[in-house]
C-alpha positions as CSV (number, residue, x, y, z in Angstrom):
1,X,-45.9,88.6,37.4
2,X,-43.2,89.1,34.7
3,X,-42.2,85.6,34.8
4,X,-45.9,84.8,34.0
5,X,-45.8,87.4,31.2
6,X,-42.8,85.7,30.0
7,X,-43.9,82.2,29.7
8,X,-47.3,83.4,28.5
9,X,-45.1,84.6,25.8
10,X,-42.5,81.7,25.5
11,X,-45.9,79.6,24.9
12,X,-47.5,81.8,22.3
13,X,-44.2,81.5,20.4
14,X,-43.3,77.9,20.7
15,X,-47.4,77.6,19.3
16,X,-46.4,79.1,16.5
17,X,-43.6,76.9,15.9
18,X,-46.1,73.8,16.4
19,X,-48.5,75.2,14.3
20,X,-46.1,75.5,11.6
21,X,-44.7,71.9,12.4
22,X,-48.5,71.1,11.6
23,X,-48.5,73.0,8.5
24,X,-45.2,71.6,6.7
25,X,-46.2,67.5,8.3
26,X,-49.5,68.1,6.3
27,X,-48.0,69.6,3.1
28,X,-45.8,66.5,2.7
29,X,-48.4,63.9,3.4
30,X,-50.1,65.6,0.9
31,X,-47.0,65.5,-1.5
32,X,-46.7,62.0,-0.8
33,X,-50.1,60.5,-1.2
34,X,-51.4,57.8,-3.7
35,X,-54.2,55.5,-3.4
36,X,-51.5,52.5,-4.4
37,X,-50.4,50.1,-1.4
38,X,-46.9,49.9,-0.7
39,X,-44.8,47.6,0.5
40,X,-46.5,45.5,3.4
41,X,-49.8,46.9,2.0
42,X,-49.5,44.9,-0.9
43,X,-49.7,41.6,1.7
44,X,-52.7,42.6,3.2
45,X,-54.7,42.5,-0.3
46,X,-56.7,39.4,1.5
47,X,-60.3,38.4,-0.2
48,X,-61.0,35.0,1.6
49,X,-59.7,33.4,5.0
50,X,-59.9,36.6,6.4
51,X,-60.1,35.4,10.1
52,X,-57.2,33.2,10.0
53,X,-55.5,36.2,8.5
54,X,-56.5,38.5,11.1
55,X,-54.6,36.7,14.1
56,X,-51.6,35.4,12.1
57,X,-48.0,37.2,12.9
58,X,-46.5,39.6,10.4
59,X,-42.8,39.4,10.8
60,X,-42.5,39.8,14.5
61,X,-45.5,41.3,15.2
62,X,-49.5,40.4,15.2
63,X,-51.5,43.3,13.7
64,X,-55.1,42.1,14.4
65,X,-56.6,46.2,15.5
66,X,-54.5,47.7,12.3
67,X,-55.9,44.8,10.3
68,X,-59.5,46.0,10.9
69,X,-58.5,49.7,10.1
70,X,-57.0,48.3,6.9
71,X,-60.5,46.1,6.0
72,X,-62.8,49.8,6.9
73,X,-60.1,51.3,4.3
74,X,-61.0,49.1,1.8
75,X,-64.6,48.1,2.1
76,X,-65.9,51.8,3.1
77,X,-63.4,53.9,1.9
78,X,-62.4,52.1,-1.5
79,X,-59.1,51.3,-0.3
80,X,-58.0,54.6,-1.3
81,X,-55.6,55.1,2.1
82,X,-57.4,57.9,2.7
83,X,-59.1,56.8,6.3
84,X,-55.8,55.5,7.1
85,X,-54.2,58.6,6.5
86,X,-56.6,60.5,8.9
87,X,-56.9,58.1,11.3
88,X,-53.0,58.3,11.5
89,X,-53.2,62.3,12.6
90,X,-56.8,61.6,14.6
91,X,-55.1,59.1,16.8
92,X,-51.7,61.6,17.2
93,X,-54.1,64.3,18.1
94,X,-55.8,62.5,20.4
95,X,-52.8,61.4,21.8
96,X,-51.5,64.9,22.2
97,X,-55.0,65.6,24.0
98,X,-54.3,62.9,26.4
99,X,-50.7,64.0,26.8
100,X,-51.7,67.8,28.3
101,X,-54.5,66.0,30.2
102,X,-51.8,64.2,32.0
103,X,-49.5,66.7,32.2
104,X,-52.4,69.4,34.0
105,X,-52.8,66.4,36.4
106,X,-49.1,66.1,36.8
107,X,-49.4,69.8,38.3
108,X,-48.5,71.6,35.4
109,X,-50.8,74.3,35.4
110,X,-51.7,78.2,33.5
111,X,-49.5,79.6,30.6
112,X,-46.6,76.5,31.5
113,X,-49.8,74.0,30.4
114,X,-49.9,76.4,27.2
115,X,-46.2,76.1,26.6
116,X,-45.9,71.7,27.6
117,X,-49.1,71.6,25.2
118,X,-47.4,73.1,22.6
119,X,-43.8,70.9,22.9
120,X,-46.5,67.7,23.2
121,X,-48.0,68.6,20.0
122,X,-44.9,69.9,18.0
123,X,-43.2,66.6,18.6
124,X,-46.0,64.2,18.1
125,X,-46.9,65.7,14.3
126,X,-43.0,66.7,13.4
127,X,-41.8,65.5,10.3
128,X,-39.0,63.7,11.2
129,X,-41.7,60.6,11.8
130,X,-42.7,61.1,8.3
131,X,-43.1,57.7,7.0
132,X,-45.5,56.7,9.9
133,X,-47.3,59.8,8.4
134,X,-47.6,59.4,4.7
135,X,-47.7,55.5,4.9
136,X,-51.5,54.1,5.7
137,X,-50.1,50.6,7.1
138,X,-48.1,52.5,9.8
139,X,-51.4,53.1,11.7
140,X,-50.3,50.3,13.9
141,X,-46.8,52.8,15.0
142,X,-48.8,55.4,16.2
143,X,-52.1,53.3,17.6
144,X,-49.9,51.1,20.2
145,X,-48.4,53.8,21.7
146,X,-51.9,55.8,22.2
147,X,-53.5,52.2,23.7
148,X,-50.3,52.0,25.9
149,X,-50.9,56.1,27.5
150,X,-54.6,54.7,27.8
151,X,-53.6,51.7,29.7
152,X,-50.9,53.8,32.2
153,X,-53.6,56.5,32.8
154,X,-56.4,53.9,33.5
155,X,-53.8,51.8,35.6
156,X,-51.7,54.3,37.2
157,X,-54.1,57.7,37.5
158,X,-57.1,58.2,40.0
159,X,-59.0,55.5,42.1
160,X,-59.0,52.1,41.3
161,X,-62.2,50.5,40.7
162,X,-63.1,47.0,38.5
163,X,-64.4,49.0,35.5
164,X,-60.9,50.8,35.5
165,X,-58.9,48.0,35.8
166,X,-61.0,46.2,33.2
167,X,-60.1,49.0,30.6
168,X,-56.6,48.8,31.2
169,X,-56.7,45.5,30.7
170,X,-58.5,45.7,27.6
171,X,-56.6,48.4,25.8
172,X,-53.3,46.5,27.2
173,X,-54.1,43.5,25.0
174,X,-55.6,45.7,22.2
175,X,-52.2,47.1,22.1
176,X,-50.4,43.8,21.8
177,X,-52.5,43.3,18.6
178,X,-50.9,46.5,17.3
179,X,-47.3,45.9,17.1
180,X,-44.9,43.9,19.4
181,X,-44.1,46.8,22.0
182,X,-47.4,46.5,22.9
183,X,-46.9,43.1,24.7
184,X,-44.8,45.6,27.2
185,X,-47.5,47.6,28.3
186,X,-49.3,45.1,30.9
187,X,-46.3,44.5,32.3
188,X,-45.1,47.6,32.7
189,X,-48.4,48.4,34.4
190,X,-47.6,45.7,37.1
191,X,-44.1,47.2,37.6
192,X,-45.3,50.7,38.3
193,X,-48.2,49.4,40.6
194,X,-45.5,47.8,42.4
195,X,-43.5,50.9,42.6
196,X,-46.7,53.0,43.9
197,X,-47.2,49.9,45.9
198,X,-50.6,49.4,45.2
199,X,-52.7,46.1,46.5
200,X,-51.2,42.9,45.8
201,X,-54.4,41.7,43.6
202,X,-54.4,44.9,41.4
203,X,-50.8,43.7,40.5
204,X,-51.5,40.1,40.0
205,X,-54.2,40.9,37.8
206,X,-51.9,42.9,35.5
207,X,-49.3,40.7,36.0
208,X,-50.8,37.7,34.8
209,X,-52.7,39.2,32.0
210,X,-49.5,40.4,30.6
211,X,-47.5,36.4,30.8
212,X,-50.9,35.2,29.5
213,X,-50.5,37.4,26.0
214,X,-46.8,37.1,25.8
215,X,-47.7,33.1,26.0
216,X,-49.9,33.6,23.3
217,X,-48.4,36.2,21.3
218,X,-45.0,34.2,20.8
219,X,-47.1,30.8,19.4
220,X,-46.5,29.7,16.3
221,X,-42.4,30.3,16.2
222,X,-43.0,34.3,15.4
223,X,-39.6,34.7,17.2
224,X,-38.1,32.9,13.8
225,X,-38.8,36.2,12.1
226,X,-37.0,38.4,14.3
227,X,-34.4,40.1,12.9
228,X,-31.1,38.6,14.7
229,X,-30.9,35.1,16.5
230,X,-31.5,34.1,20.0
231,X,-28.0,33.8,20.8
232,X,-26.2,36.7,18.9
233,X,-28.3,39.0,20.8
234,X,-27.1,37.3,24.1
235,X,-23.7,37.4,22.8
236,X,-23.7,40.7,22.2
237,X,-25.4,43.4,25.0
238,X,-23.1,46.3,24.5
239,X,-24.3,46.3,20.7
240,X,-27.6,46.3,21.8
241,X,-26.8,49.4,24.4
242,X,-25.7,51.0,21.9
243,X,-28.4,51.2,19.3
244,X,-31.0,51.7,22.3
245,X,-28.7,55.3,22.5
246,X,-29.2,55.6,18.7
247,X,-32.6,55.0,18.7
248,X,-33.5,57.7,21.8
249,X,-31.2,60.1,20.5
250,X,-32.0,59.6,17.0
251,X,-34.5,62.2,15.7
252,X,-32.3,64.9,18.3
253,X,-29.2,63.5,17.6
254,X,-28.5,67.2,16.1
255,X,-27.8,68.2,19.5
256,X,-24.8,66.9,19.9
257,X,-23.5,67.4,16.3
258,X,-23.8,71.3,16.3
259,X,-21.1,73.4,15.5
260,X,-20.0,73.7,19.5
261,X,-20.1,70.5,20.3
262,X,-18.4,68.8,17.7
263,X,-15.5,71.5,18.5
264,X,-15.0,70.2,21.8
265,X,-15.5,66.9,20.5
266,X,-14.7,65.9,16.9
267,X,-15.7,62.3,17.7
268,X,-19.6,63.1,18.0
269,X,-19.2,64.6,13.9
270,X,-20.7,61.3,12.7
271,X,-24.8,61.3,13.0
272,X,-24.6,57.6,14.9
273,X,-22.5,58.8,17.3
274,X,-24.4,62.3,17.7
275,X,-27.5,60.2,17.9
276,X,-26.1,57.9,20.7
277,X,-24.6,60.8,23.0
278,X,-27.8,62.4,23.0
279,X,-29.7,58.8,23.9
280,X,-27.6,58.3,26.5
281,X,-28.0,61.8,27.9
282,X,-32.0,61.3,27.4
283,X,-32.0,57.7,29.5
284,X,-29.9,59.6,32.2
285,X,-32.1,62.2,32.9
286,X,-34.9,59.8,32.6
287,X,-33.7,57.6,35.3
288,X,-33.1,60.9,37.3
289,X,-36.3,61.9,37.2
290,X,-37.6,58.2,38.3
291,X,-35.6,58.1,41.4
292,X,-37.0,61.6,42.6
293,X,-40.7,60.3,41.7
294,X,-39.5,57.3,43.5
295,X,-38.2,59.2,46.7
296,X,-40.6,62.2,46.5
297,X,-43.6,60.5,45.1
298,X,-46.1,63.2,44.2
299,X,-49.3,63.3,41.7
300,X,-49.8,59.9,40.3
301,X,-49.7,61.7,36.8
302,X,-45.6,61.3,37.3
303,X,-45.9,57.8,37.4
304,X,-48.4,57.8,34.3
305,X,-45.2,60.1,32.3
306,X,-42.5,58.2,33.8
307,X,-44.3,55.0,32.8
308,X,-44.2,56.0,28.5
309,X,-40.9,57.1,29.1
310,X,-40.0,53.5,30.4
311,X,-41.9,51.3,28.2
312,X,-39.8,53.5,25.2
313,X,-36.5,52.6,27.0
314,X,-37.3,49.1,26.7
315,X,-38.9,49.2,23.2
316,X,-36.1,50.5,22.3
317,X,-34.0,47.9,24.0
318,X,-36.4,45.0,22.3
319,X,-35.7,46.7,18.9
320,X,-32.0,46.5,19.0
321,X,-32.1,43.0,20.3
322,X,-33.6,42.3,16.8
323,X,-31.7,44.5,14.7
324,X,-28.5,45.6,15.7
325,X,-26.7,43.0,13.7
326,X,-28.3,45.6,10.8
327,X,-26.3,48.3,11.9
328,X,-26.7,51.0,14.3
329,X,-27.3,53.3,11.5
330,X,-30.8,51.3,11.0
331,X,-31.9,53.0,14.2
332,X,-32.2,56.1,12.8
333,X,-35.0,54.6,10.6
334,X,-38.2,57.7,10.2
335,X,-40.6,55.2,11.8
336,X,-38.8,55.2,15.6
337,X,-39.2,58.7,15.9
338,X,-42.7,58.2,17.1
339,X,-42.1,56.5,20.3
340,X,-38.8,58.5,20.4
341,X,-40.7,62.2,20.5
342,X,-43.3,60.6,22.7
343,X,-40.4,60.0,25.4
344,X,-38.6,63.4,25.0
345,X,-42.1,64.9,25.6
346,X,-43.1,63.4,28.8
347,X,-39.9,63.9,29.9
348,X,-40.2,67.2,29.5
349,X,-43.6,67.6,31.3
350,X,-41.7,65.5,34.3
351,X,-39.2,67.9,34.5
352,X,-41.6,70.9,34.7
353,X,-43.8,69.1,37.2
354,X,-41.1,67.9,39.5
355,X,-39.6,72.2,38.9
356,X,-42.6,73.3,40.7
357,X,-41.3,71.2,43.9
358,X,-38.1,73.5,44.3
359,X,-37.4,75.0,47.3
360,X,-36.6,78.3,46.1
361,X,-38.3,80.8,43.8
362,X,-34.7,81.7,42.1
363,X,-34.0,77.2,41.6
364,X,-37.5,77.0,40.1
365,X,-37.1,80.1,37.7
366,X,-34.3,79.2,36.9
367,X,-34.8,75.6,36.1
368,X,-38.3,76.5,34.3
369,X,-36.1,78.7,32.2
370,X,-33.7,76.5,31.3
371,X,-36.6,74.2,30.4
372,X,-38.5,76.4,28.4
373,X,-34.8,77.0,26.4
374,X,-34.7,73.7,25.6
375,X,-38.2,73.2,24.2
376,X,-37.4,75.8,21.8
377,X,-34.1,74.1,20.6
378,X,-36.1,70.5,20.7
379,X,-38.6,71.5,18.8
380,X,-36.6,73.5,16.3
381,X,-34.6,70.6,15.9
382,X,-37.6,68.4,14.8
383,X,-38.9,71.5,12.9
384,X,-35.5,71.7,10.8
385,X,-34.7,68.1,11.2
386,X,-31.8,67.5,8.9
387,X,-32.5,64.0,7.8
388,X,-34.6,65.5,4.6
389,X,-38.1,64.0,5.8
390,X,-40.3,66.7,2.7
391,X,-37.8,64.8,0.2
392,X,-38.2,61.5,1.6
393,X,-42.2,62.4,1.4
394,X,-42.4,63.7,-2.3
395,X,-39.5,60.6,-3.6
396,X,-42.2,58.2,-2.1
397,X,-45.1,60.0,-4.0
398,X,-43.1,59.9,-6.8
399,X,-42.3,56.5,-6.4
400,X,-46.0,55.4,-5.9
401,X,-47.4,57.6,-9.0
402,X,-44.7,56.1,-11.4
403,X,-46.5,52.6,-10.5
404,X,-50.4,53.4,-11.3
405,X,-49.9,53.5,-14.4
406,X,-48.5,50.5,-14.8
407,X,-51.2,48.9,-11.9
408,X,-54.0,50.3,-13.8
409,X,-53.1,48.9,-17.1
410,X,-51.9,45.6,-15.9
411,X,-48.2,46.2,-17.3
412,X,-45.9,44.1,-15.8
413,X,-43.1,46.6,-15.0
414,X,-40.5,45.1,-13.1
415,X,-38.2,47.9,-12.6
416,X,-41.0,50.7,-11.6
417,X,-43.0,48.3,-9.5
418,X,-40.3,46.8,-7.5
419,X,-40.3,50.5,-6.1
420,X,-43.4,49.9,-4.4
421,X,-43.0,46.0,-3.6
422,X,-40.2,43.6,-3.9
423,X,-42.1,41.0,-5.7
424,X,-43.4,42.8,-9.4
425,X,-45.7,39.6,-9.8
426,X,-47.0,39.3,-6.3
427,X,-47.5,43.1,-7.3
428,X,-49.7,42.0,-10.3
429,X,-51.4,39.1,-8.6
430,X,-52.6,41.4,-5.4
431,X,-54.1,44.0,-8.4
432,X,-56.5,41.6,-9.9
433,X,-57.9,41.5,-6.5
434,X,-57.9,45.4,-6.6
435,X,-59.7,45.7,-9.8
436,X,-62.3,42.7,-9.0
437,X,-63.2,44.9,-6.2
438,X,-62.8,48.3,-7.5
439,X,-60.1,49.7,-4.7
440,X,-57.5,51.6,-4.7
441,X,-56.3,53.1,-8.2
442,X,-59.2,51.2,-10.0
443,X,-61.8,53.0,-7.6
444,X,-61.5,56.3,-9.8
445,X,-62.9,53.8,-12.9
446,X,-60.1,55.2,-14.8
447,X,-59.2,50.9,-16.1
448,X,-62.4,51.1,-17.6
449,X,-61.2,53.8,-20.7
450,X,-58.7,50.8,-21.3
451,X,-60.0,48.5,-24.3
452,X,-62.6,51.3,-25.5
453,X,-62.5,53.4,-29.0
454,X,-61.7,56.9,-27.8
455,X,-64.4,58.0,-29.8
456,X,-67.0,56.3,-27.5
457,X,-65.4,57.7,-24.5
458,X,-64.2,61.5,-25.6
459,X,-64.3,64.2,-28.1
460,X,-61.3,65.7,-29.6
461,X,-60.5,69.5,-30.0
462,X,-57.9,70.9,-32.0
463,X,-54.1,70.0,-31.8
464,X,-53.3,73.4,-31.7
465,X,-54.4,73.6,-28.0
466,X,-51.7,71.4,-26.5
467,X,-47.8,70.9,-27.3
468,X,-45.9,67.9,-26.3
469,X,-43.8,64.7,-27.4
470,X,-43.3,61.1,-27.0
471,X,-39.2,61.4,-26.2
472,X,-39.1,57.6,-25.1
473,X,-41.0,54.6,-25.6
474,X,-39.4,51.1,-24.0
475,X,-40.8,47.4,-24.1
476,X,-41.5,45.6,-20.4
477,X,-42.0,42.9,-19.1
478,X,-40.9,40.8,-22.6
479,X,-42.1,37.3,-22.9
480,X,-44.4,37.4,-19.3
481,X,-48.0,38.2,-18.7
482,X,-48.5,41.9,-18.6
483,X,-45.9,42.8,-21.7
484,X,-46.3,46.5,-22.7
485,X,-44.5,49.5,-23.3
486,X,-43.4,52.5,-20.9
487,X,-43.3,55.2,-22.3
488,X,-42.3,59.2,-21.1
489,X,-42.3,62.9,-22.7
490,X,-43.5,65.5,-22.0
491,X,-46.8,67.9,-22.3
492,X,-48.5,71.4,-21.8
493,X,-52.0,72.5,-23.0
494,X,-51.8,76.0,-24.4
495,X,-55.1,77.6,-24.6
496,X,-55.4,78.6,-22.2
497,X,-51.7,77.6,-20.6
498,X,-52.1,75.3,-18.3
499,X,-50.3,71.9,-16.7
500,X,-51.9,68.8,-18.5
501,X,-52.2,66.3,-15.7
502,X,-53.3,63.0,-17.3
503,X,-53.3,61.7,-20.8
504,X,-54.7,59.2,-22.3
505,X,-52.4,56.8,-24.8
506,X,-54.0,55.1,-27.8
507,X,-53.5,52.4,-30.8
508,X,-53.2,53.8,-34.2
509,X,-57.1,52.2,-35.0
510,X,-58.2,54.1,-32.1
511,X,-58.3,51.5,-29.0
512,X,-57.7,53.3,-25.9
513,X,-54.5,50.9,-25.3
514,X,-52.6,52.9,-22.1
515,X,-52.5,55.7,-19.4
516,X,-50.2,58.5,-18.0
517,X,-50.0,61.0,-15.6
518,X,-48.0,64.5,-15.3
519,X,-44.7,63.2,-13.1
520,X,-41.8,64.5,-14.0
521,X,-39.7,68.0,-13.8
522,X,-38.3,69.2,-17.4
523,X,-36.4,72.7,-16.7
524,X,-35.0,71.9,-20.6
525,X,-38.6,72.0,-21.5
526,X,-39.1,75.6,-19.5
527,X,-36.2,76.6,-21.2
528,X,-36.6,75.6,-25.0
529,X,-40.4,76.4,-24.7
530,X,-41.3,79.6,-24.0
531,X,-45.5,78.9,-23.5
532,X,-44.5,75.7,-21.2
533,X,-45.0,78.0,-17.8
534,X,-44.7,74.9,-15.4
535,X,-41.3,73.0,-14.2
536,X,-43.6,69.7,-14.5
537,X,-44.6,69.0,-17.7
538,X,-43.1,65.8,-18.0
539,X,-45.3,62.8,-18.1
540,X,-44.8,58.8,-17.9
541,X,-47.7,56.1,-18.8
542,X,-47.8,52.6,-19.6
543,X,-49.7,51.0,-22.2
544,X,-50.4,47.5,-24.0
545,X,-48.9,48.3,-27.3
546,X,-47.2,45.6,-28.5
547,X,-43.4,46.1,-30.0
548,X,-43.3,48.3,-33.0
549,X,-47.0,49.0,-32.7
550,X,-47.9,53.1,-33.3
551,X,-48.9,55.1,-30.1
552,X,-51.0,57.6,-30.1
553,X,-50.9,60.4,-26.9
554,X,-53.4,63.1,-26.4
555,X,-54.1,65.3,-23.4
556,X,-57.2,65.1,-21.2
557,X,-58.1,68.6,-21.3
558,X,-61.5,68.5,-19.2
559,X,-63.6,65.7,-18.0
560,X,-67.5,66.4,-18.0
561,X,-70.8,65.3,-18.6
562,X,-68.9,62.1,-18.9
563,X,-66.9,62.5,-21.8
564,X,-63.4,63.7,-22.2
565,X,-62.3,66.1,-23.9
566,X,-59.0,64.9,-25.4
567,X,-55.9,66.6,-27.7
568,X,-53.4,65.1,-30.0
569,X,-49.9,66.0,-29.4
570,X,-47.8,63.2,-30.7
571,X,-47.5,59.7,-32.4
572,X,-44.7,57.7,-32.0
């Protein structure tokens, strides 16, 4: 009875410790959003040829499912990211759902279901995955490994029938479409159905389906964009051991760099060698667990856990075959600690399903105890996860808002937008397409001030009710399509006090010419001006003045009835 008591109570508090992993993931999505593309984004911006498009490779991988998320993002949602953002946690949390569900039919049952629910969930939002959080294109991350736990669970878990097997199937090749560790899953299936030795046809079926797609998949030379060649990676399996450690240990990899550790063993003081200890310690218990499901068999759920934790080994085998000649520090990458998490959390609910199987009351207490410690320091670890993912979430907002300005006045500059793609005019082609069809930034209709007389768009209130300066004003993009003028300072409306959030920059005959938003911290500002009662009242804005021309700034102070209301504060 008092154990119960206590792991009712270990559960409640390792809840609270997912709940708050919940809270903090959420807070730096939201830090980081901005309706802009990034990166990859900006080579999905596709208004013709869409089905060739659709199946064509992108770098190693072919993203047909993500592609359709991306086309619902932009002609439902205005290509704002914001459906790709939720779909991003819908598809985690329904991951996590189908996690417990396996874990209750692995026989993991009562307030140790409450306590594995709460390690699933803890891990599968943490932080430490940030950029497949904040980043709408890395649907496809988190979407192949959910098809794949579909595929086991249809595969693996409770009778076989047709329908059943056609499912699997189905969501096997819908994950190949995803992201190239999907062309594992099929395969992996016919492995396992081997292992549980189920009928010959059943594994034939699964079998061939999975040679079919890996015959299709690599048409086309898509193994040209892989990141290291054929034979270096041949050449060279210890290197790609040894970033498969890095890459399991990586989002952990503070386990073996504590304090303790390193004291007994100054070696593991770097984070690549931290990270590979604890990958190798991961794959050992993994393949120690197999052989027990192997010898002892039990649920079929085991197979279904032991199954993700096996198609990660691999992935993350596959990965280092194609990047290890990047370094081993590359598998430490944000992005891999979504299948990474996923494995240290079925191993866990292995573990606790193959405790209840102890002989002994005092070896399963005991081992359920040691469990239940190491959840705690697992998940605290990816609570506290010392790799900075809230400042890697607010640089990229940062990043991205820096960029609209310059995207929605057409301003070709190179040095802010090759933040958000390497290619500045690729960057300006792809945003014509985004203004002819009113997506992304130009969805707000905030383009459509640009080229108007202020008057015909706002009225103006007194000076007195804002404060600010132009500090800076610099010419980009000189001699090339899209020449204008950055310019920064900064700005804070005084009556009442308040942060001024966008402003609004014009010519000196009263052409709305540019735009800015509030972006930047100025602590000199706090301290020079006593009414400035926020840290960011710094501001940066773009704006096709031409060299030497007067600029005009003024603060939006209120937007209703469809006018502005707009403030002078300087002229430069």
């Amino acid at each position: 009875m008092n154990d119960r008591y206590l792991l009712r109570f270990a559960g409640v508090l390792l809840a609270a410790l997912a709940a708050l992993t919940l809270i903090l993931t959420w807070r730096a999505v939201l830090s980081a959003y901005s309706p802009l593309p990034f990166w990859d984004q900006w080579e999905e911006v596709v208004t013709n040829q869409y089905l060739a498009h659709l199946f064509s490779a992108h770098n190693e991988h072919r993203i047909a499912i993500p592609r359709l998320f991306f086309a619902i993002d932009s002609s439902v949602f205005g290509g704002r990211n914001l459906f790709l953002l939720a779909a991003i946690q819908l598809i985690q949390a329904l991951h996590a759902a189908a996690m417990i569900w396996v874990a209750r039919r692995a026989g993991v049952r009562g307030p140790a279901l409450a306590l594995i629910g709460a390690l699933v969930v803890a891990l599968l939002f943490s932080g430490a995955q940030i950029e497949n959080f904040y980043w709408g294109f890395q649907v496809q991350f988190v979407l192949v490994y959910l098809l794949a736990t579909i595929t086991f669970i249809l595969a693996l878990l409770g009778k076989a029938t047709l329908w059943r097997d056609a499912g699997a199937v189905a969501c096997g090749i819908a994950a190949a479409l995803c992201l190239s560790a999907g062309i594992l899953v099929l395969p992996a299936c016919a492995v396992f159905l081997v292992l549980m030795r189920a009928p010959v046809r059943r594994i034939v079926i699964y079998a061939a389906t999975g040679i079919l797609i890996w015959v299709a998949y690599f048409q086309g030379g898509i193994l040209s964009s892989a990141g290291s060649e054929p034979g270096a990676t041949l050449s060279a399996p210890l290197n790609i051991l040894y970033y498969a450690f890095v890459f399991l240990g990586g989002p952990l990899r503070h386990l073996a760099s504590s304090g303790p550790v390193t004291g007994l063993l100054p070696v593991l003081e770097t984070e690549v060698r931290a990270a590979a200890l604890t990958g190798l310690a991961g794959l050992s218990l993994a393949l120690l667990a197999g052989l027990i499901v192997l010898v002892r068999h039990g649920p079929r759920a085991r197979f279904v856990l032991l199954a993700i934790c096996g198609l990660v080994v691999v992935v993350a085998v596959m990965t280092g075959a194609g990047r290890w000649e990047l370094g081993a520090e590359q598998a430490l990458s944000s992005r891999y600690a979504t299948p990474v998490f996923l494995f240290w959390a079925s191993l866990g609910a292995l573990y606790w399903s193959l405790s209840r199987q102890l002989p002994r009351a005092i070896w399963r207490t005991t081992a359920q105890s040691v469990l239940t410690l190491t959840f705690f320091i697992v998940v605290i670890l990816a609570l506290t996860h010392r790799g900075g993912w809230t400042d890697l979430a607010r640089a990229q907002g940062d990043r991205l808002e820096r960029a609209e300005s310059a995207v929605l006045t057409g301003v070709r500059d190179d040095e802010i937008l090759a933040g958000i793609y390497p290619s500045p005019q690729k960057v300006m082609e792809q945003a014509a397409v985004l203004r002819a069809a009113g997506n992304s930034v130009f969805a707000s209709g905030r383009d459509e001030w640009i080229g108007q007389t202020l008057d015909s768009i706002a009225d103006r209130v007194d000076p007195s009710q804002c404060l600010g300066v132009i500090d800076e004003r610099r010419t980009v993009g000189v001699g090339q399509e899209g020449e204008g003028v950055r310019a920064t300072g900064w700005v804070f409306a005084t009556q009442p006090q308040r942060p001024v959030n966008e402003i609004l920059l014009v010519s000196g005959s009263g052409e709305v010419r540019g735009y800015g938003q509030r972006l930047i911290d100025r602590p000199d500002v706090m301290a020079a001006e006593p009414v400035v009662t926020d840290i960011r009242s710094g501001w940066l804005g773009h704006t096709r003045s031409a060299e030497g021309e007067t600029i005009v700034a003024y603060a939006i102070l209120d937007e209703a009835g469809g006018r502005l209301a707009v403030c002078e504060f300087a002229r430069r």
